[in-house]
LOVEX-141773 format. One line per field, with one value per residue (C-alpha): x, y, z; residue in three letters. Coordinates in nm, 3 decimals. Example, Ala and Ser with C-alpha at 12.3 -4.5 7.8 and 13.67 -1.06 7.14 Angstrom:
// LOVEX-141773
xx: (1.230, 1.367) $
yy: (-0.450, -0.106) $
zz: (0.780, 0.714) $
type: (Ala, Ser) $
This chain:
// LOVEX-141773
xx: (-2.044, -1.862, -2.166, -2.311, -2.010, -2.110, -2.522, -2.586, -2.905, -3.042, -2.841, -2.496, -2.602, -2.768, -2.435, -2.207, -2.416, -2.358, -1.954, -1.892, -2.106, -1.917, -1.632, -1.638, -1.746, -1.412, -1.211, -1.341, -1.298, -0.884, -0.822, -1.028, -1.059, -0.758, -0.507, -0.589, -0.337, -0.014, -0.094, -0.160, 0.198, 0.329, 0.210, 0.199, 0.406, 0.383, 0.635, 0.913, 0.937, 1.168, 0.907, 0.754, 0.630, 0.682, 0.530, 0.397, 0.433, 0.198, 0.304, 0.043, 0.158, 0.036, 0.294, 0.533, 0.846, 1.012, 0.902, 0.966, 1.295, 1.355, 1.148, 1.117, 1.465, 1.376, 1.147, 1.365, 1.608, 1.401, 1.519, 1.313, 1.416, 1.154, 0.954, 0.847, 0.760, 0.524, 0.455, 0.181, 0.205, -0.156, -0.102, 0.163, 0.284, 0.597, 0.920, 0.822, 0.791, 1.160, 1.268, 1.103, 1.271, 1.609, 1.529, 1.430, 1.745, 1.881, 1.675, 1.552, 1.282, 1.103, 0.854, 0.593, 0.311, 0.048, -0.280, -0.396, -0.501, -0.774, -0.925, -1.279, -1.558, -1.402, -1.228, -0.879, -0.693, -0.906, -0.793, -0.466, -0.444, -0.629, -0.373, -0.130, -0.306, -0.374, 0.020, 0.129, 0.365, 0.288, -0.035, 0.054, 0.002, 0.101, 0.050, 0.129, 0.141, 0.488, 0.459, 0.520, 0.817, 0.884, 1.077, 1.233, 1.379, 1.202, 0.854, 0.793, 0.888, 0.738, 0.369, 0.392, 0.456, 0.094, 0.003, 0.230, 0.044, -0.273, -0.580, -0.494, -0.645, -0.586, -0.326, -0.361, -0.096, -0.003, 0.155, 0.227, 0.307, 0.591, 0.700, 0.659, 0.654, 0.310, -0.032, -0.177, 0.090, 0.022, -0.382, -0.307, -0.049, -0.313, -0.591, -0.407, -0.284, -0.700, -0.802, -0.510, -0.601, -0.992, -0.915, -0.610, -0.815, -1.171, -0.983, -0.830, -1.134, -1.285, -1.459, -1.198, -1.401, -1.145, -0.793, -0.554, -0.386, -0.040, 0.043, -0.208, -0.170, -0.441, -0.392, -0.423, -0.713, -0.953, -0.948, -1.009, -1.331, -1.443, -1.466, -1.273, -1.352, -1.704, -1.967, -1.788, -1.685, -1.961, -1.690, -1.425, -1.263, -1.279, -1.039, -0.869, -1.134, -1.397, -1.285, -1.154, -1.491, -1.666, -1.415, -1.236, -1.342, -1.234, -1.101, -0.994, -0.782, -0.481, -0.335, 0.028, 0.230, 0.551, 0.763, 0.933, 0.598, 0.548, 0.496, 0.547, 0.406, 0.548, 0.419, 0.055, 0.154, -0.154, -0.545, -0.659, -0.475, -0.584, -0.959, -0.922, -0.853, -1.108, -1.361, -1.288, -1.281, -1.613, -1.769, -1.685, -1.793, -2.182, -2.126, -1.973, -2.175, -2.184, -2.187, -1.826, -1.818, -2.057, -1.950, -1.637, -1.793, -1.985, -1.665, -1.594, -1.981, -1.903, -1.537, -1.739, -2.007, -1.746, -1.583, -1.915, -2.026, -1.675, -1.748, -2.115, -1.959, -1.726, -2.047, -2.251, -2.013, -2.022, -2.330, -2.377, -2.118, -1.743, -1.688, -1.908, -1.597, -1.369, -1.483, -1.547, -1.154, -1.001, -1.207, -1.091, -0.715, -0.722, -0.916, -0.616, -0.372, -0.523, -0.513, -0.198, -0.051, -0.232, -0.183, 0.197, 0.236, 0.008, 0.198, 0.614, 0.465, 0.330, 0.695, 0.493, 0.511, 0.195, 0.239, -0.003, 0.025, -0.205, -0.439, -0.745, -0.680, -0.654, -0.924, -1.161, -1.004, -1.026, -1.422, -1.429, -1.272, -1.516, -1.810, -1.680, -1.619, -2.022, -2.109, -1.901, -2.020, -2.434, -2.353, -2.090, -2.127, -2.202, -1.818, -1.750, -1.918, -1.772, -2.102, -2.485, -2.729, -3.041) $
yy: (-0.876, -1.004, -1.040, -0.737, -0.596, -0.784, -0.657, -0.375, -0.188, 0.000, 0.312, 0.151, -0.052, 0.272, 0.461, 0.184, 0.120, 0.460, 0.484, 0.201, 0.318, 0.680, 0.490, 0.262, 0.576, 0.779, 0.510, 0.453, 0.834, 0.766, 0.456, 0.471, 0.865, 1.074, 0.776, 0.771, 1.023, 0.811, 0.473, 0.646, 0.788, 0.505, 0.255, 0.526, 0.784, 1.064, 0.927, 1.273, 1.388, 1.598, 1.822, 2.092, 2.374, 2.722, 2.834, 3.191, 3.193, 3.453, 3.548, 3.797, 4.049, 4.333, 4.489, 4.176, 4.371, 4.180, 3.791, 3.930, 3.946, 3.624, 3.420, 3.544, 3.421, 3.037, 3.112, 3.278, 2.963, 2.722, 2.429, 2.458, 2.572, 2.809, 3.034, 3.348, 3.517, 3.806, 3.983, 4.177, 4.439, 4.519, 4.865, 4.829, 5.084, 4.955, 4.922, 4.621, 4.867, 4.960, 4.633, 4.438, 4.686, 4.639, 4.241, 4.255, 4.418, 4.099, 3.854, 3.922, 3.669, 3.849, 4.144, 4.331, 4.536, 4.679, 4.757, 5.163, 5.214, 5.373, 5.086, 4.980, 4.776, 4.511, 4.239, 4.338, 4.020, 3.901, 4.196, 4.168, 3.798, 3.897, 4.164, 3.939, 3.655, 3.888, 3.934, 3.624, 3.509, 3.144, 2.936, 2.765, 2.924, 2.867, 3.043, 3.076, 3.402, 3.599, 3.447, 3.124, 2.936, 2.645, 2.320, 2.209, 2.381, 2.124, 2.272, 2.419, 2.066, 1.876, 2.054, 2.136, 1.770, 1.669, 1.867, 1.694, 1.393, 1.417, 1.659, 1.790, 2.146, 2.206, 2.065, 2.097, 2.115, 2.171, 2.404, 2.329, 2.541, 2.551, 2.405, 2.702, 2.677, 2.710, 2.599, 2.857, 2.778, 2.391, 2.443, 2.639, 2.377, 2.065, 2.312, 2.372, 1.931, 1.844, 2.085, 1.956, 1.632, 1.645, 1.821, 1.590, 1.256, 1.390, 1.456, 1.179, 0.996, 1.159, 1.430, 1.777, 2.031, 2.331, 2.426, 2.655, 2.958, 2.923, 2.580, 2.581, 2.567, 2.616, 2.688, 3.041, 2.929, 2.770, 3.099, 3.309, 2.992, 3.075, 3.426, 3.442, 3.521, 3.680, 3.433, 3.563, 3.940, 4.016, 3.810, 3.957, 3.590, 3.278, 3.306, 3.036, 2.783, 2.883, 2.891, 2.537, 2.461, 2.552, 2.370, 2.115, 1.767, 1.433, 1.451, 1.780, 1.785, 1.622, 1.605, 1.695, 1.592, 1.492, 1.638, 1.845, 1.999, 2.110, 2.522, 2.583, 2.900, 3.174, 3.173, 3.349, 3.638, 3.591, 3.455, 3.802, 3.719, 3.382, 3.442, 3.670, 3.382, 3.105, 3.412, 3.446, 3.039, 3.001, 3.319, 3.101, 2.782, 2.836, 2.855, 2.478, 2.281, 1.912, 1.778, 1.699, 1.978, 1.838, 1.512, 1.651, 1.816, 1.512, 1.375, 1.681, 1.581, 1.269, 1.333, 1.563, 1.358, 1.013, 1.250, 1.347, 0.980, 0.884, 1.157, 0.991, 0.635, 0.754, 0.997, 0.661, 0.389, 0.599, 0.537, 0.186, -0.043, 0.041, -0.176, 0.095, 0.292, 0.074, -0.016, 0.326, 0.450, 0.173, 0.271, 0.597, 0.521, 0.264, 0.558, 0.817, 0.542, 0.523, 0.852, 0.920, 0.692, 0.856, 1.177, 1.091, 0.960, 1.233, 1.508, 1.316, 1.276, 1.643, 1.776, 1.896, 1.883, 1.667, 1.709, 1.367, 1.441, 1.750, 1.549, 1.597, 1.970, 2.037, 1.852, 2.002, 2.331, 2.360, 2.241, 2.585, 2.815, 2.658, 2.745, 3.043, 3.136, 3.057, 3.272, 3.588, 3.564, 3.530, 3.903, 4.013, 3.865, 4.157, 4.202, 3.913, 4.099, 4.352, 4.471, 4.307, 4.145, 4.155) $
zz: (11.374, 11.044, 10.913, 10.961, 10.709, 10.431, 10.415, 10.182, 10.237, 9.925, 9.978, 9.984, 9.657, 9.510, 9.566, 9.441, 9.176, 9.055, 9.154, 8.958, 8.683, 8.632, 8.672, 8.361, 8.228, 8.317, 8.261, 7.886, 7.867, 7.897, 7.765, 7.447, 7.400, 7.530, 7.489, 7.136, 6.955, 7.210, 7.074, 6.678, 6.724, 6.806, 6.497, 6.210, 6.047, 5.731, 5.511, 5.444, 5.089, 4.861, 4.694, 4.965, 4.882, 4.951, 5.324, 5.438, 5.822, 5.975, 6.318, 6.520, 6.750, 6.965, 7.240, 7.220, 7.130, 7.422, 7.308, 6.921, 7.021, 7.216, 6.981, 6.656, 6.541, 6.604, 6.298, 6.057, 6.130, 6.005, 5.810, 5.499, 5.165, 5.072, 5.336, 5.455, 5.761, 5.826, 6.091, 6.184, 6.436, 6.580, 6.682, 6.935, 7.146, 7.268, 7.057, 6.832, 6.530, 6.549, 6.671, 6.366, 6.092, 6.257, 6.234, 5.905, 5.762, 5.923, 5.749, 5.363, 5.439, 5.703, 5.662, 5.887, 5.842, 6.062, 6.183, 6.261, 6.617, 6.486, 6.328, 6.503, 6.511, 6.372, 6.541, 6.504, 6.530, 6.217, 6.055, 6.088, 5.976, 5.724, 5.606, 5.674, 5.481, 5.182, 5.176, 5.204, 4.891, 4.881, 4.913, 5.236, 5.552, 5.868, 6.206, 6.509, 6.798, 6.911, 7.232, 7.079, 6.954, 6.742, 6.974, 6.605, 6.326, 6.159, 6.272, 5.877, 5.759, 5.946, 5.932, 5.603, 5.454, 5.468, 5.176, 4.922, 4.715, 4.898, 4.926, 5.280, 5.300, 5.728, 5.912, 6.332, 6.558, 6.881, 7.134, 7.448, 7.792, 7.965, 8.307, 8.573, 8.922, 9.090, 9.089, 8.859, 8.599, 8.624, 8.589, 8.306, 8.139, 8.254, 8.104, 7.739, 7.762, 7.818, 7.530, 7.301, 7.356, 7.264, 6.950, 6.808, 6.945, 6.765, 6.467, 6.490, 6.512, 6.189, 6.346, 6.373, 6.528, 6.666, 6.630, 6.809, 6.628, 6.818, 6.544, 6.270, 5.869, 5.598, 5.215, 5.145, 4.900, 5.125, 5.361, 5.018, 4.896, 5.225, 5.199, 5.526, 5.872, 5.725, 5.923, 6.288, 6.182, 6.515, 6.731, 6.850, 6.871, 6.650, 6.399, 6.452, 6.598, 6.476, 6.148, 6.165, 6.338, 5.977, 5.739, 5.919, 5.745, 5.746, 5.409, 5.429, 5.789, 5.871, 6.248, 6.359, 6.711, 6.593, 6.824, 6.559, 6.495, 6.811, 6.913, 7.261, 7.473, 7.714, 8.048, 8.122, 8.353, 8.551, 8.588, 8.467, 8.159, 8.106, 8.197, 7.901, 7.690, 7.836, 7.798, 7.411, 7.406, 7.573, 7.352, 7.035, 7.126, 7.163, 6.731, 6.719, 6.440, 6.565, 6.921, 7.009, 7.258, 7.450, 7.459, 7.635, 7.828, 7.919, 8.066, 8.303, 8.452, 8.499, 8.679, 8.898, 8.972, 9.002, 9.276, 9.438, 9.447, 9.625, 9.894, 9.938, 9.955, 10.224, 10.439, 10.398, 10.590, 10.840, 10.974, 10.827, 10.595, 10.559, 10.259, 10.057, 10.166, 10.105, 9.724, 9.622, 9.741, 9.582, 9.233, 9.282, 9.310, 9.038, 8.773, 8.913, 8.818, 8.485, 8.418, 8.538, 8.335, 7.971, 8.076, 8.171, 7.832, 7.644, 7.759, 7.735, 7.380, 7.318, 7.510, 7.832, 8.161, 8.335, 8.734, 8.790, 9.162, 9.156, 8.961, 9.195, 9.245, 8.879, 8.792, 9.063, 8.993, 8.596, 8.661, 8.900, 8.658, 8.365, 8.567, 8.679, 8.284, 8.247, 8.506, 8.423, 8.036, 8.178, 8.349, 8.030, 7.751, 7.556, 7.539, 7.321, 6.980, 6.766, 6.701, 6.768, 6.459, 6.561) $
type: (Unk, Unk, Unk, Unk, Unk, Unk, Unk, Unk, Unk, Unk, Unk, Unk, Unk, Unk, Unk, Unk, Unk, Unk, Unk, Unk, Unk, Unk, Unk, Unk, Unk, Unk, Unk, Unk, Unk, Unk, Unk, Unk, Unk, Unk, Unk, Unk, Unk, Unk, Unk, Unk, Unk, Unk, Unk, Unk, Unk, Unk, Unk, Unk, Unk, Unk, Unk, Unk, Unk, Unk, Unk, Unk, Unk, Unk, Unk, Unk, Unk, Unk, Unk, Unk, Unk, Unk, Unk, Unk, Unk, Unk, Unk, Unk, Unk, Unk, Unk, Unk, Unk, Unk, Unk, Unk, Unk, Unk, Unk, Unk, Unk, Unk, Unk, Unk, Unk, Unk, Unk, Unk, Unk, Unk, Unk, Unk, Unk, Unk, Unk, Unk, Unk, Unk, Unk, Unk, Unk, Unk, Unk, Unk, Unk, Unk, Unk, Unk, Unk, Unk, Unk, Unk, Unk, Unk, Unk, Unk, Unk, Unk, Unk, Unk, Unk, Unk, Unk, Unk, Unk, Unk, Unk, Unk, Unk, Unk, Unk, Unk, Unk, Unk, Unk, Unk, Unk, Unk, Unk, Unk, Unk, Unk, Unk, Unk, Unk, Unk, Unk, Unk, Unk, Unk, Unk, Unk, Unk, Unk, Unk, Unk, Unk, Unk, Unk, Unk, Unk, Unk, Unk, Unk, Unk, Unk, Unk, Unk, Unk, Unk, Unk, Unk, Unk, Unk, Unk, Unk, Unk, Unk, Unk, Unk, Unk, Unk, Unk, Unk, Unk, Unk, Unk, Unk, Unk, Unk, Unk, Unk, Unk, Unk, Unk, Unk, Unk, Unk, Unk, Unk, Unk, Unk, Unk, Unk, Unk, Unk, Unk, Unk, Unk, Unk, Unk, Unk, Unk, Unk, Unk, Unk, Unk, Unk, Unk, Unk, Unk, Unk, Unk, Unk, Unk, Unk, Unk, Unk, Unk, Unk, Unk, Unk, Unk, Unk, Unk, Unk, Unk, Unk, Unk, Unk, Unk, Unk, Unk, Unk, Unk, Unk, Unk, Unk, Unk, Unk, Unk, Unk, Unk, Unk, Unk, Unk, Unk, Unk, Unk, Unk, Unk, Unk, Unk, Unk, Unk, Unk, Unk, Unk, Unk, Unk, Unk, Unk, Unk, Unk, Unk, Unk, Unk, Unk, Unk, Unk, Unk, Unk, Unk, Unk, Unk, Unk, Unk, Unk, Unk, Unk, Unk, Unk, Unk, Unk, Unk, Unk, Unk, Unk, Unk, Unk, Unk, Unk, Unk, Unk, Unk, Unk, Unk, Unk, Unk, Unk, Unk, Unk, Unk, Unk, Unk, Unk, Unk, Unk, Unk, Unk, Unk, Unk, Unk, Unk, Unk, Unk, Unk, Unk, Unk, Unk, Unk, Unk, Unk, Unk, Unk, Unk, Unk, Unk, Unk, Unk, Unk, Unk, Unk, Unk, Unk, Unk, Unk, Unk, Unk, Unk, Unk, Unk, Unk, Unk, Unk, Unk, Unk, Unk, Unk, Unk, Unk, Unk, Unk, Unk, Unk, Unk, Unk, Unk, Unk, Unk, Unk, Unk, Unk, Unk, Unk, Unk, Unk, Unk, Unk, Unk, Unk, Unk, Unk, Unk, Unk, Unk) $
């Protein structure tokens, strides 16, 4: 009967063939890829220097009267000798107008201007960094969103010192989400660790291809070179990745997780909200030059198809050998262990929270909400242009 146990017909070989295959795959995916930017922190450092120049920070808003108030002064306390902060106020209807004049007889380095309601066809968040761009004192810019604060009131400092001594045009950054209870808040914080790990490790790696808009700096020059947001003006998103997506070099882009560099985001009030987001995200993306994007998303196959090929391990002892069963669990808890540990790490590093336990459910569920994004966009994508070139 022992014997039996240890004869593999070509099924059970077939599917362990292919679990251990996918995982070597996810495995490499961890240790080489997304553990990349934890072991670069840990053996280098940017060197801090005297002589920094002057920084425009560019804060969006649109209705945000109530996180103006509650974050907006972490900015104007910044310790940095020479900045600026404008705000631009898309329209709002709420009481961020009145709020941001009362603020600004507060702090004679803070100004605001505005977008018209009226203003159409046109995406109007490009507009109004644009305006706010175009008003901008010095020839450093950083950004970030009104929902967002800095975790350091050495955030200026600390992303602005890769400009000085070196020919550092882009500098990336990242924000992170908060810890909230429940599972939609901890898709959404695993969702924004994954996508700030592929863009800080493929930068890292020579190839930047995206950027988010809640920490990012550019000089005001290169957006002015590149006649600004003028090869998406039919999108009504992509002016922050995107725009990276066109410039971003090797030689040009420099990558910031310090912990003093680090934004970090209010809570998404709900999916509707966030589906918002992934929709803009996913209406950009189709324009990425290069193939980084799919190599990503090469990995979320191949976690999918690891997980299928566990399921099939398990179905198949059934009927015939239990150590098909047997091998394919214990793959799958040593991979979980493995990622638990980088994404542990990753996100103690970046100053989020990383619930490891709801690995499986994240994972499965972040694949669903992708696909889900892919399938909204086939019936509505029309939505995601300004206007149409035909």
């Amino acid at each position: 009967m022992m014997e039996k146990i240890f004869i593999f017909n070509t099924i059970d070989l077939i599917i362990t063939g292919i679990t251990v295959a996918l995982f070597v795959i996810q495995a490499a995916y961890y240790v080489i890829v997304y553990f990349r930017p934890y072991k670069k922190m840990k053996s280098s450092d940017v060197v801090q220097t005297a002589m920094r120049e002057p920084v425009s920070v560019i804060v969006y808003a649109k209705n945000e009267s109530f996180n103006l108030e509650k974050y907006l002064p972490s900015l104007l306390a910044q310790d940095y000798p020479e900045y600026e902060v404008i705000v631009i106020n898309d329209g709002s209807t709420d009481e961020s107008d009145n709020l941001l004049k009362i603020m600004e007889g507060k702090y004679p380095h803070l100004y605001h201007t505005f977008i018209p309601q009226e203003s159409k066809y046109i995406s109007r968040k490009k507009l109004a960094l644009t305006v706010g761009i175009k008003a901008a004192k010095y020839g450093l810019l950083l950004f970030t969103e009104a929902n967002c604060k800095p975790l350091s009131k050495r955030w200026i400092a600390t992303m602005a010192r890769h400009y000085t001594g070196g020919d550092a045009e882009i500098v990336l950054g990242f924000c992170a989400y908060r810890k909230y209870k429940g599972f939609f808040h901890k898709l959404v914080g695993y969702d924004n660790l994954m996508s700030g790990l592929q863009y800080l490790t493929s930068a890292l790696a020579g190839s930047p291809y995206t950027g988010n808009g809640r920490n990012l700096s550019y000089r005001k020059a290169l957006f002015f070179e590149h006649k600004g947001y003028h090869k998406s003006l039919n999108l009504h998103a992509g002016d922050d990745d995107l725009f990276i997506n066109e410039l971003a070099t090797k030689e040009n882009t420099r990558i910031e997780y310090a912990q003093d560099s680090i934004t970090e985001m209010a809570a998404i009030d709900c999916f509707a909200v966030w589906k918002e987001m992934k929709i803009s995200r996913a209406a950009t993306q189709r324009y990425y030059r290069g193939k980084t994007l799919l190599f990503f998303r090469m990995e979320r196959a191949s976690c999918l198809l690891f997980l299928s090929a566990v399921v099939a391990a398990i179905a198949a002892s059934v009927f015939h050998n239990p150590l098909v069963a047997v091998a394919a669990v214990l793959l799958y808890l040593v991979l979980f262990a493995v990622k638990a540990v980088v994404l542990h790490k990753s996100a103690t590093m970046l100053r989020q929270k990383m619930w490891v336990v709801w690995l499986p459910l994240l994972e499965i569920a972040q694949s669903a909400v992708h696909i889900y994004i892919h399938i909204y966009r086939l019936f509505w994508g029309k939505k995601d242009y300004t206007f149409n070139i035909k």
